[in-house]
N, C-alpha and C positions, 0 to 999 in steps of 0.2 A: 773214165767213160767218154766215148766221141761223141757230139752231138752235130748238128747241120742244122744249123741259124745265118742269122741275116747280121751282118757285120756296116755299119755305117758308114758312108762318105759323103761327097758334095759338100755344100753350102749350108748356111743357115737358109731356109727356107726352101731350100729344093735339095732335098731330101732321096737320098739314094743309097742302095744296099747293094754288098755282095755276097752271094750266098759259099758259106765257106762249111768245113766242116776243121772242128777244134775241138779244145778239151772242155767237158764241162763245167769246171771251175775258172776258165780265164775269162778277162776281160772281155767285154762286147767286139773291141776294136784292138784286142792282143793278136798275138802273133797265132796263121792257123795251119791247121797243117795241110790242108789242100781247097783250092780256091774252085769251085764249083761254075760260078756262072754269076750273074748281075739282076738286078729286079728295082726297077722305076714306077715309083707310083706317081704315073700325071695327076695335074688337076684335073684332065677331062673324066671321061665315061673308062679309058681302056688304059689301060696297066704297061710297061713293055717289060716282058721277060725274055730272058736269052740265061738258061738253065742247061747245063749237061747232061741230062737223064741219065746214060749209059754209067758217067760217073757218082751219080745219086745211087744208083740202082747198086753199084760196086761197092761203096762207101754205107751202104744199110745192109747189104750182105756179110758185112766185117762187124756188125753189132751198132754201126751207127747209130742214134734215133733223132727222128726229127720234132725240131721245137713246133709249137704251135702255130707261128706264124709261116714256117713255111712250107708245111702242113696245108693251109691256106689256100696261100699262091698256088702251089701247085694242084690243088685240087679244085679253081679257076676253069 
């Protein structure tokens, strides 16, 4: 089953995701099968995402589902 979660990068303390869509038994930060878009949670008050809708929307038409955290973000 595919899912669309948020895959880790950056630094220790600056903290950064890509939103991928993968299988749902691999690793957080294994290999995915197609790379969606990015999401930065600042310290401040506003977030910066840069998401592919068209691609999310393609990617949940094929049985996708998405996790709870980007579930979230995108409903922001």
């Amino acid at each position: 089953m595919l899912v669309i979660r948020l895959s880790r990068i950056g630094r220790k303390g600056e903290a950064k995701y890509r939103v991928v869509v993968k299988e749902k038994r691999s690793k957080r930060d294994g290999a995915a099968v197609d790379f969606i878009g990015f999401y930065e949670k600042s310290t401040g008050s506003k977030s910066i995402k840069d998401i592919d809708l068209e691609k999310l929307s393609y990617w949940k038409s094929k049985g996708a589902q998405l996790s709870p955290a980007v579930e979230k973000i995108i409903s922001e």
